[in-house]
Structures are given as C-alpha cells and as structure tokens.
N, C-alpha and C positions, 0 to 999 in steps of 0.2 A: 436320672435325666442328666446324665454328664455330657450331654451335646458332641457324645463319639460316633462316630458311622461304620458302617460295616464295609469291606474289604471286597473288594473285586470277586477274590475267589469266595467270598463268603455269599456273597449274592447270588454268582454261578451255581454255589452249593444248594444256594434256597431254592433258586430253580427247580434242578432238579430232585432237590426233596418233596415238591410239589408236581412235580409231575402225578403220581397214583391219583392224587384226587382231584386232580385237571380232567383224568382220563373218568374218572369216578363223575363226576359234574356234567363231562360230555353226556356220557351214557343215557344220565338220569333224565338230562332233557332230551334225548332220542324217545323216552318212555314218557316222557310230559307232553311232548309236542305231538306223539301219536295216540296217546288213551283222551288226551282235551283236546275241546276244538280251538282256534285260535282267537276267541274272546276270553276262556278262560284260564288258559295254559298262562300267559303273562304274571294273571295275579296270583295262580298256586305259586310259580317260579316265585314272587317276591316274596311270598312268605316261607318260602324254603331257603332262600339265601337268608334273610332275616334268621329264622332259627340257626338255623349253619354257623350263624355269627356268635351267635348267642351260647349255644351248645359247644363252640370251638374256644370260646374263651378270646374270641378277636378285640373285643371292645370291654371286656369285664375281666377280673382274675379270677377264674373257676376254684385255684387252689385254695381260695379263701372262703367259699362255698362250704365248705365240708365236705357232707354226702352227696351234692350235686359233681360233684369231681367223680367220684364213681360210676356214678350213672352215665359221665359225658366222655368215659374212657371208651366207653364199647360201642361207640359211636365214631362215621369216620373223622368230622371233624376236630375234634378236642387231638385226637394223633397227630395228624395234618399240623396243627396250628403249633405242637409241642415240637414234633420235628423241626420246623421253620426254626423256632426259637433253641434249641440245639445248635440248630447249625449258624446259626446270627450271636451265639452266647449271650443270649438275652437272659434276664435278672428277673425273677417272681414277684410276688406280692413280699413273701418273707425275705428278701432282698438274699435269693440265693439263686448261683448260675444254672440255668437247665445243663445236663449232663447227659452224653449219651450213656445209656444206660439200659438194662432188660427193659425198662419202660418203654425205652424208643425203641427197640427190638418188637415187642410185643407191640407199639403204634404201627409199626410198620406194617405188620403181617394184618394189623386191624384194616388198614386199609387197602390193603391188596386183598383180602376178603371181600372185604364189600365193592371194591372193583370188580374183581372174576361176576358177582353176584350180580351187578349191574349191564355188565356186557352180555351175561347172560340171557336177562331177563329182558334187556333190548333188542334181540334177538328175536325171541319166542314174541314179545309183542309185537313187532315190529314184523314180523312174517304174519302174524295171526291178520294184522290190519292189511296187509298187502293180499291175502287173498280172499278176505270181506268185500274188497273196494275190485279185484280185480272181478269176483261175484256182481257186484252193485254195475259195475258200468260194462259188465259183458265183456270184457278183453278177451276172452278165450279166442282162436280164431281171426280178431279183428284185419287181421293185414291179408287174410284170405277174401276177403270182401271187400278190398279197394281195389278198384281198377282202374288200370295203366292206360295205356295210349297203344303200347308195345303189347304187351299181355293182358292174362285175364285174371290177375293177379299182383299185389304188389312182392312177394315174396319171389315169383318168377321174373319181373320185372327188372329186381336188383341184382339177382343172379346173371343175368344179361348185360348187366353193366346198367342198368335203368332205360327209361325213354328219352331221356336229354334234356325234360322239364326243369324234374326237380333231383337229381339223379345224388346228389349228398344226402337227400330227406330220407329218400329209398334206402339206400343201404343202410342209414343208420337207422331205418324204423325195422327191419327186418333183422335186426342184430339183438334188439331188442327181446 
C-alpha cells in the first residue's frame, strides 16, 4: 500500500485486458435474461457476480488459498482478474509482482474459451426462446392479417409506400 497509481497507459491496458470477459458477462446475461423470467434473473445475476468475485480473487488473495488457486484457474474469472493485475504490476499476498508469463498466456486462452462458449450458447438459447415465443403468440403470418386502408394487407400496403396513416409503422413492421 505505497499509495502509487497506475499510469494512463496502464489503465488503457486494463481496459482492454478486460475486454474477453466484458464480452463473456455480456453473453451470460443474454442466457440469464432469456432461460429466467424477470423476477428471478436479478437474483441468479447477484449471485453470479458475488461468486465472480470470490472465485476471481477480487476481494480475497486466492494465492494464499492453496488448492482453491487451482480450482479457480480454469474458471474465467481468477484469469481475468490476474491479467488486470499484470497489466497494473500489482503485488500478491507473498509480496511478489504478477508477471506476464505462460500463466497469463494460458488465462488468456482460458477466457477466450469460455467466451466463444458463451456467444455460443447465447445463440442456440436465445434462437430456441424466439421460436417458443414466436410459437406462443402466433407470429407466423401476422402482417398478412392486418388490413390497410390502401390494401388488403399490411405487407402490400408498405410495398406501395403505405396508406399515409401510419406509413414509418408499415414499412418497419413488414421488414421485420
């Protein structure tokens, strides 16, 4: 606690060392917010951030853990948080510099795994729930059953330029 700060570019640096699990966190909540419904999506999320913290070594030193260091390597957080400190030359529990090193090589790849893994998987759920719901509320069709003013259709309607009502609604619902 030498009350030194870190450096413009070293913050720049932190940035973008955190980006992967920026993009990793996005994902996860594309996969939270679409398998829960929105009373319980909030409190899985705080207890996923809470673990996050915990398993990343944010508020605790994992290296003084032992075999919890292990376990919290092949997880993306504890990378994430190693990188950061890498790139800030932050000082451990045993008062030594993080180094980049195969460790941060090997964090690295760790979390660009579980990113591809997550973009993935928000994908595949995230189509699966769009056509459950597109199922549930009958979309098939829908814009062939609203009638125009002009046509007998909204789909022909906005091909025409619309009927002059609502003629921005038209096009954009038929693009849809």
């Amino acid at each position: 606690i030498g009350g030194e700060f870190i450096s413009v570019t070293q913050a720049l640096l932190l940035m973008v060392s955190q980006l992967p699990i920026l993009v990793f966190c996005v994902f996860i909540g594309v996969i939270m917010g679409t398998i829960f419904n929105d009373k319980s999506a909030p409190g899985i999320t705080s207890v996923l951030i809470s673990a996050s913290g915990i398993l990343g070594g944010c508020w605790m030193p994992i290296e003084a853990m032992g075999g919890f260091e292990t376990f919290a390597r092949f997880l993306p957080f504890y990378p994430s948080v190693y990188l950061g400190r890498v790139t800030t030359s932050a000082v451990n529990a045993f008062n030594n510099t993080y180094v980049f090193n195969e460790f941060a090589i090997i964090s690295l790849i760790t979390i660009l795994l579980y990113t591809i893994v997550a973009i993935a998987l928000s994908i595949i759920v995230f189509k699966k729930s769009m056509v459950k719901y597109r199922k549930y509320f009958n979309l098939e069709g829908i814009t062939m059953k609203i009638q125009t003013l002009e046509t007998k259709n909204l789909c022909d309607s906005a091909v025409k330029g619309g009927c002059g009502e609502c003629q921005t609604s038209c096009q954009s619902a038929c693009k849809t």
